[in-house]
C-alpha positions as CSV (number, residue, x, y, z in Angstrom):
1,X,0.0,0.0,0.0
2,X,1.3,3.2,-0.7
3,X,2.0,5.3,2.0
4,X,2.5,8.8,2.5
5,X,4.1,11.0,5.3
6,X,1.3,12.7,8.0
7,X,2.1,15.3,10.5
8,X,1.4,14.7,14.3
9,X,-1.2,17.1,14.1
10,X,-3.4,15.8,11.6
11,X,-2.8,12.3,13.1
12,X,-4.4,13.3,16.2
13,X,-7.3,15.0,14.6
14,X,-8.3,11.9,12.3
15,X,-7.6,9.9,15.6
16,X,-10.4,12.1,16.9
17,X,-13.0,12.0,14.7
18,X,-12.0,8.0,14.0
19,X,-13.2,8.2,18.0
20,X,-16.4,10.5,17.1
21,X,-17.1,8.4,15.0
22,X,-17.1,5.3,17.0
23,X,-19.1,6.5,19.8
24,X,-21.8,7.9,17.6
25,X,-21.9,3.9,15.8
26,X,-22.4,2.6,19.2
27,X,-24.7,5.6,20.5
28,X,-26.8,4.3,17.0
29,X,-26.6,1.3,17.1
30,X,-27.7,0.7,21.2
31,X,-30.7,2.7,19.8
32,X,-31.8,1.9,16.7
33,X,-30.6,-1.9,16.4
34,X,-33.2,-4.0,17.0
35,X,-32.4,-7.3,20.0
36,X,-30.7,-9.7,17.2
37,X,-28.9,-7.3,15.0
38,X,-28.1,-5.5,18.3
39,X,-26.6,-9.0,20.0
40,X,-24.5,-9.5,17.3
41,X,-23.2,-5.9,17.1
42,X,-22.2,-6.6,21.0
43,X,-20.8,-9.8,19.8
44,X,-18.7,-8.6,17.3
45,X,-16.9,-6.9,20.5
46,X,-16.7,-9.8,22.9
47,X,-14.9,-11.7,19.9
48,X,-12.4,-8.5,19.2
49,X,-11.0,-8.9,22.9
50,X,-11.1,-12.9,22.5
51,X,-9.7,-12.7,19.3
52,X,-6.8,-10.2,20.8
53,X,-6.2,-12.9,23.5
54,X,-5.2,-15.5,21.7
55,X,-3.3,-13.2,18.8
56,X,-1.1,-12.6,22.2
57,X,0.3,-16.2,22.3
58,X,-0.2,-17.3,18.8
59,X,0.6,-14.3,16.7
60,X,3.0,-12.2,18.9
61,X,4.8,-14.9,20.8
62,X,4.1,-17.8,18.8
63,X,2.7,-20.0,20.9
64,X,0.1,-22.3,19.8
65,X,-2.3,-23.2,22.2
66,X,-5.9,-24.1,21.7
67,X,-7.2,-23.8,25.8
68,X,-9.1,-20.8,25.0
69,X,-11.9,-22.1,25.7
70,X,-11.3,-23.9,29.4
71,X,-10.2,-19.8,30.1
72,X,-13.6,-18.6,29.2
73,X,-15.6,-21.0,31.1
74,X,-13.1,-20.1,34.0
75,X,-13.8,-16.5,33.5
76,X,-17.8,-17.1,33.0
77,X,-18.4,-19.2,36.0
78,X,-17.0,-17.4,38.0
79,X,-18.6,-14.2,37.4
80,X,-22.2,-16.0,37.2
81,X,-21.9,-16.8,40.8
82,X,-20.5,-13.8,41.9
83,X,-23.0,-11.5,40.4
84,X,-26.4,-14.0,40.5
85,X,-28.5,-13.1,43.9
86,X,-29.0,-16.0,46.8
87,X,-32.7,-16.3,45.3
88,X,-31.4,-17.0,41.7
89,X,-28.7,-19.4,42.7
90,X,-31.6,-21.0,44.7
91,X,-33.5,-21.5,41.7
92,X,-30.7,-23.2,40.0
93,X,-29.6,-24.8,42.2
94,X,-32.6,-27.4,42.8
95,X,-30.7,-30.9,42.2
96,X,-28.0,-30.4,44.7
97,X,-28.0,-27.1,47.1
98,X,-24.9,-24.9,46.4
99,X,-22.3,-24.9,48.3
100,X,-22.8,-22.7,51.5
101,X,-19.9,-20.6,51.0
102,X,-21.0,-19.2,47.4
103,X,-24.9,-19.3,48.7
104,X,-24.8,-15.4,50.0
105,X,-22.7,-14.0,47.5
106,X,-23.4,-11.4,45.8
107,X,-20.7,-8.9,44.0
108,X,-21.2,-5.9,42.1
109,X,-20.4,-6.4,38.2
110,X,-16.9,-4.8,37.8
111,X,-15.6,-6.1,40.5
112,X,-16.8,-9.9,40.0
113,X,-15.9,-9.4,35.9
114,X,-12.1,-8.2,37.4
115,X,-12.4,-11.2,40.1
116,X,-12.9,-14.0,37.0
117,X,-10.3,-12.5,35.0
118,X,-7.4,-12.7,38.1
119,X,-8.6,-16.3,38.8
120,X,-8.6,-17.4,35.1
121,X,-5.2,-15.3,35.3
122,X,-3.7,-17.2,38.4
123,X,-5.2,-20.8,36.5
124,X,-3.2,-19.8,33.5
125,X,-0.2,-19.6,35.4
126,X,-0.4,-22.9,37.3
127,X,-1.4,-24.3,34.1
128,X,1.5,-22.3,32.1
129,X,4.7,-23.3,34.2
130,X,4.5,-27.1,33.2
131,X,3.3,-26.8,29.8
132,X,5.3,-23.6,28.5
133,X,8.2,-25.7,28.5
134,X,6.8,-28.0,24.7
135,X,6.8,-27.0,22.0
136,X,4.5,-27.1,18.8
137,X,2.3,-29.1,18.3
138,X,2.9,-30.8,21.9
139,X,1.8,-27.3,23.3
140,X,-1.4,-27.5,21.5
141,X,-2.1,-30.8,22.3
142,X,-1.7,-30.4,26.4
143,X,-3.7,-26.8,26.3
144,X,-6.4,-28.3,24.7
145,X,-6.0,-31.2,27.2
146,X,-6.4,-28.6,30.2
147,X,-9.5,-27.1,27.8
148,X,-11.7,-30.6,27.9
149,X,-10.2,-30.8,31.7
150,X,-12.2,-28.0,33.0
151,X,-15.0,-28.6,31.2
152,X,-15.0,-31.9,32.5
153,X,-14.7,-30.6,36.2
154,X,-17.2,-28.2,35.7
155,X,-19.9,-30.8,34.7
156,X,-18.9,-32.7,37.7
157,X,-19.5,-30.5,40.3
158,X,-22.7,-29.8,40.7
159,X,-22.9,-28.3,44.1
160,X,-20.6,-25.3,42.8
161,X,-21.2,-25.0,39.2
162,X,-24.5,-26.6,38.8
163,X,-23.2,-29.4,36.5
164,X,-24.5,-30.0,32.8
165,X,-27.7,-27.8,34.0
166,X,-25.4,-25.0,33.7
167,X,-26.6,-21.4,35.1
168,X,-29.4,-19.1,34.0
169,X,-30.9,-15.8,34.5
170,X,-27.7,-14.0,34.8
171,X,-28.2,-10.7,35.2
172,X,-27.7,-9.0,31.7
173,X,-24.4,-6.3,32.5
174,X,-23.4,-7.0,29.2
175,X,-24.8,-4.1,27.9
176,X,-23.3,-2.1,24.4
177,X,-21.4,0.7,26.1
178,X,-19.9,-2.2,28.6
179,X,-18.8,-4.3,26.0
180,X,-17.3,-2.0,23.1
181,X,-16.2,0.1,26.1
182,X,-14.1,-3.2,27.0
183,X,-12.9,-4.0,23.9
184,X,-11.7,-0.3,22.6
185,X,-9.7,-0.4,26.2
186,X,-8.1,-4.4,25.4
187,X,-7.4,-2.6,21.8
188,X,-5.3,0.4,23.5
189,X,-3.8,-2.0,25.9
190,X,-2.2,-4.3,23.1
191,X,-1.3,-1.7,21.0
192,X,0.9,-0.3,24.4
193,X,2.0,-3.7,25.1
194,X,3.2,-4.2,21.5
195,X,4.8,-1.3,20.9
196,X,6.7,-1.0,24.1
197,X,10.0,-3.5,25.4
198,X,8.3,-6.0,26.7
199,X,6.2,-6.3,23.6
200,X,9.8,-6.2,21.1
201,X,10.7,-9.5,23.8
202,X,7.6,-11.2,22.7
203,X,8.2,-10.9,19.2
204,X,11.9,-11.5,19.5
205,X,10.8,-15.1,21.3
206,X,8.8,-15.5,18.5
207,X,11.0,-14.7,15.6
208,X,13.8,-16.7,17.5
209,X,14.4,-18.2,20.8
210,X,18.1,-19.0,20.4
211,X,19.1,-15.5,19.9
212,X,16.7,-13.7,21.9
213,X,18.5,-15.8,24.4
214,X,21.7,-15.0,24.1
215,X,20.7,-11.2,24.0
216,X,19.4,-11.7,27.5
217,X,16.0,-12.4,27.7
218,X,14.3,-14.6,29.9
219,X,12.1,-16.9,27.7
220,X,10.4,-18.8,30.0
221,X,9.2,-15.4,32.1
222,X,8.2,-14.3,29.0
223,X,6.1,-17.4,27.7
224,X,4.5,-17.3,31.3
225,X,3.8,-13.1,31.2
226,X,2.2,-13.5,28.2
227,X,-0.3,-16.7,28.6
228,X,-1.4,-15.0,31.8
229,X,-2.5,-11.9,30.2
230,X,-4.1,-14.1,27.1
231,X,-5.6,-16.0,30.3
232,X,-7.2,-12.7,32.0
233,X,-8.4,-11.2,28.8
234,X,-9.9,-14.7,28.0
235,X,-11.8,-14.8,31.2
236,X,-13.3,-11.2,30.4
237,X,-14.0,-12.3,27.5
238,X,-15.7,-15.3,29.0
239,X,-17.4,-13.4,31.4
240,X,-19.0,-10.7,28.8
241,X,-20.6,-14.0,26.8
242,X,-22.2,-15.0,29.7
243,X,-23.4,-12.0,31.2
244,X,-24.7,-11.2,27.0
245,X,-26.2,-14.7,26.3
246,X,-27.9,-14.8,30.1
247,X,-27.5,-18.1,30.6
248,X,-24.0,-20.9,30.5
249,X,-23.1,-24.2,30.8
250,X,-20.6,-26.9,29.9
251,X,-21.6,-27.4,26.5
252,X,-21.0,-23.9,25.1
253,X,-17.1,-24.1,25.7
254,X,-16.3,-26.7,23.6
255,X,-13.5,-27.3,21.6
256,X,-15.3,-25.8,18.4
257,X,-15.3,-22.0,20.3
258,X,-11.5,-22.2,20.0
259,X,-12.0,-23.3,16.8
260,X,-13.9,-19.7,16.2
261,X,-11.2,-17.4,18.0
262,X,-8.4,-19.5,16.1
263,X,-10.6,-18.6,12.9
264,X,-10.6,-15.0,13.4
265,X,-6.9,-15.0,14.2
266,X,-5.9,-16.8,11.2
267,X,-7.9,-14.6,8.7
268,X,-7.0,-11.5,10.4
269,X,-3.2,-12.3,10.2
270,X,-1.4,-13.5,13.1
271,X,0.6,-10.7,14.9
272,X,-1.6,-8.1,13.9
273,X,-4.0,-6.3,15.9
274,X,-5.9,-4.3,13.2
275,X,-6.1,-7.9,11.5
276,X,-7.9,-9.5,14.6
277,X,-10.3,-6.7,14.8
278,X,-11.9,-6.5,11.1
279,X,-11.6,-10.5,10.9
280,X,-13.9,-10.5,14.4
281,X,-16.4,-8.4,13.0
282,X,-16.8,-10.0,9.3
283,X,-16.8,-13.6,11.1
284,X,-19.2,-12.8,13.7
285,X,-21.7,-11.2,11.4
286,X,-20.8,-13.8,8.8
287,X,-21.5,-16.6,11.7
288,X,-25.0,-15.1,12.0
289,X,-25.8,-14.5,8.4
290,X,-25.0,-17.8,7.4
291,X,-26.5,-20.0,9.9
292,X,-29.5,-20.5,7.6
293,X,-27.4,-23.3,6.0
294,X,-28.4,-25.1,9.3
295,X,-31.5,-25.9,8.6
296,X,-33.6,-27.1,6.0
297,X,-32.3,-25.8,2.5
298,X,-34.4,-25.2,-1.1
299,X,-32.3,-25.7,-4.5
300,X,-33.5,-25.5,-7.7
301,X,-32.5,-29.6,-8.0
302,X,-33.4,-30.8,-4.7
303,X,-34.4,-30.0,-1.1
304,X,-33.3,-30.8,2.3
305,X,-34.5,-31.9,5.6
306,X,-31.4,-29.6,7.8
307,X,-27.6,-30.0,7.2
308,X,-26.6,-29.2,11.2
309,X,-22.5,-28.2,10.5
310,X,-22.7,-27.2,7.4
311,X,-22.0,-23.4,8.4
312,X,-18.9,-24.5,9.9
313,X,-18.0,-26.7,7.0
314,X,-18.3,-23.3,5.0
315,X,-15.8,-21.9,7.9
316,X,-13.5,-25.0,7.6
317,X,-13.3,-24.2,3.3
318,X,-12.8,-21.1,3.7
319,X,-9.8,-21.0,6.4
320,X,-8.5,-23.8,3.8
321,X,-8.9,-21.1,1.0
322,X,-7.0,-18.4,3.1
323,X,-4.3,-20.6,4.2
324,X,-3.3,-22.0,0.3
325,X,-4.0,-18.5,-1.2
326,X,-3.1,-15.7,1.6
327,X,-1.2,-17.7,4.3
328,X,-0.5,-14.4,6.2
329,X,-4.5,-13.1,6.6
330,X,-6.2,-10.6,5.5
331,X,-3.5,-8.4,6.9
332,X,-0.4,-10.3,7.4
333,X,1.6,-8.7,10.3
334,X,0.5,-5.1,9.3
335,X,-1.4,-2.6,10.8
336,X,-3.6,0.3,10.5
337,X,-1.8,3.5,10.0
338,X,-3.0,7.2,8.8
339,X,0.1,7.2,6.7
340,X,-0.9,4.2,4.6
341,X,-4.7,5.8,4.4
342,X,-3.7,9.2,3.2
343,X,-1.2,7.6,0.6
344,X,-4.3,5.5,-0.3
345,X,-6.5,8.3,-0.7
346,X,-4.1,10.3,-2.5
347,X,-2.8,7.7,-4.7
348,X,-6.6,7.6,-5.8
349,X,-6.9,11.5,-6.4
350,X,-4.9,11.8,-9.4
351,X,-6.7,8.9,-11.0
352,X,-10.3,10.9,-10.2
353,X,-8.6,13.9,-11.3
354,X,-8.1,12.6,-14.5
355,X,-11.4,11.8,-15.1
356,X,-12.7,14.9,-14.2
357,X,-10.9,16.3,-16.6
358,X,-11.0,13.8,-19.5
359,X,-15.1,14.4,-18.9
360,X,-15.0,18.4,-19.3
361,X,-12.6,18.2,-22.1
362,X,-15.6,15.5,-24.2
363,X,-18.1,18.3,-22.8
364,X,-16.0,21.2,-24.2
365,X,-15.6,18.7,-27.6
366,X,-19.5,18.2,-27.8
């Protein structure tokens, strides 16, 4: 892309209205949007700070681990039954009586959405110090273990989690502002975190562990730093889905909602930021608008009866598509600049300029 230099000045005043522009979308959209097109809106959000999560480890310190989703079950568990009221754990709770030390607790949201994210946090590091030191595929393997470990658990123990009943009638915090608030803030943190030393040891781990070794840098601390922070922004992220969809259990964090994230990694381009963002908003509207291939379907040749997968089976072709075509995403390792977007725009002028004036010199002819 063609890119063109952009004083500080202007930066910060297309920054700005980039900003305006922002809040008046979600100010419109909390409005106007009705539930569904509103829910997917708010999950287009949730999936930019899950999506930003797992770029952490697989993109930026290339890691690849697939226990995202034993993070967000962490994270949404946690702050169900710190937020849920005595009489609505009661309700659930009608097999087997929760335990008494959860029964009277009640926590206001922010607090009990910071709670989950520390404990998912602190079960990411217990987790990380054994299995940080594989490799590869071996990595993937044992965090995808841990993943079907804690969903195991979680159906198991019924007196604290409710078992395969799962939870319902959370209370619904997961409200617009709260959620895009959320994710413009885990955007602004990884862009911070990238851009400043830590975040040059994180790619230096990546690009090479031998000689960001010998240069000094603790590789193991570094592994562990960043799967925490992946773990705390999962359990957010966990947390928000829960608190949006009202109601969780065991079977929503299965291995296919890593599968999801991993997607919208992937396309985006791993170790980019800008990448994960767009590529969590086309997928999660994408998710939606395709899930009519689900159910029963009317060709011209022949009908029928429901195809349930077949939306993923779309997903699987076309990850398979980007991978053998554009193995580096939708935007490889680069990100959104005003430079690049002015040089854009003005390589475009000229072009528009010329046709302008090709037109009045016909009109002038005629």
């Amino acid at each position: 892309m063609m890119e063109t230099a952009v004083s500080k000045k202007t930066k910060r005043l297309l920054s700005a209205a980039a900003c305006a522009l922002l809040l008046v979308l979600i100010i419109v959209a909390d409005k106007a949007f009705d539930r569904f097109t509103l829910r997917v809106f708010n999950l287009s959000a949730i999936y930019i700070i899950l999506a930003l999560s797992l770029n952490l480890i697989n993109g930026f310190t290339g890691l690849f681990s697939l226990g995202h989703a034993g993070f967000m079950a962490i994270g949404a568990y946690v702050s169900a039954l710190l937020t849920m009221s005595p009489d609505q754990k009661a309700v659930n709770f009608y097999l087997d009586p929760i335990v008494p030390w959860l029964a009277n607790v009640q926590f206001p949201f922010l607090p009990a959405l910071v709670i989950a994210g520390l404990v998912t946090a602190g079960f990411a590091f217990l987790i990380g110090l054994p299995v940080l030191r594989l490799h590869d595929d071996y990595l993937a393997i044992a965090t995808l273990g841990f993943s079907e470990i804690i969903r195991v658990v979680i159906t198991n123990t019924q007196s604290v989690t409710n078992g395969a009943l799962g939870l319902k009638g959370l209370p619904k915090y997961s409200t617009t502002y709260v959620v895009w608030s959320i994710a413009v803030l885990s955007v602004l943190f990884m862009v911070a975190l990238i851009h400043s030393a830590y975040g040059r040891s994180l790619k230096a781990v990546r690009d090479n562990e031998i000689a960001a070794q010998a240069m000094g840098i603790d590789i193991a601390h570094v592994k562990t730093v960043s799967f925490v922070i992946s773990g705390f922004m999962a359990g957010i992220g966990g947390a928000l889905l829960g608190h949006l969809m009202q109601t969780i259990d065991p079977k929503m964090f299965v291995f296919s909602l890593t599968y999801n994230i991993l997607l919208i990694v992937v396309l985006g381009g791993n170790g980019s930021i800008t990448g994960s963002v767009i590529a969590s908003i086309i997928i999660t509207v994408l998710m939606e608008a395709l899930r009519f291939l689900d159910g029963p379907l009317n060709f011209v040749v022949f009908r029928t009866d429901g195809l349930p997968g077949l939306r993923m089976v779309v997903f699987s072709l076309l990850l398979m598509i980007v991978v053998i075509y554009r193995q580096k995403g939708l935007m490889g390792s680069n990100e959104f600049s005003w430079d690049a977007v002015c040089g854009f725009a003005k390589g475009i002028a000229p072009g528009l300029k010329l046709r302008s004036s090709g037109a009045d010199t016909r009109k002038e002819d005629r």
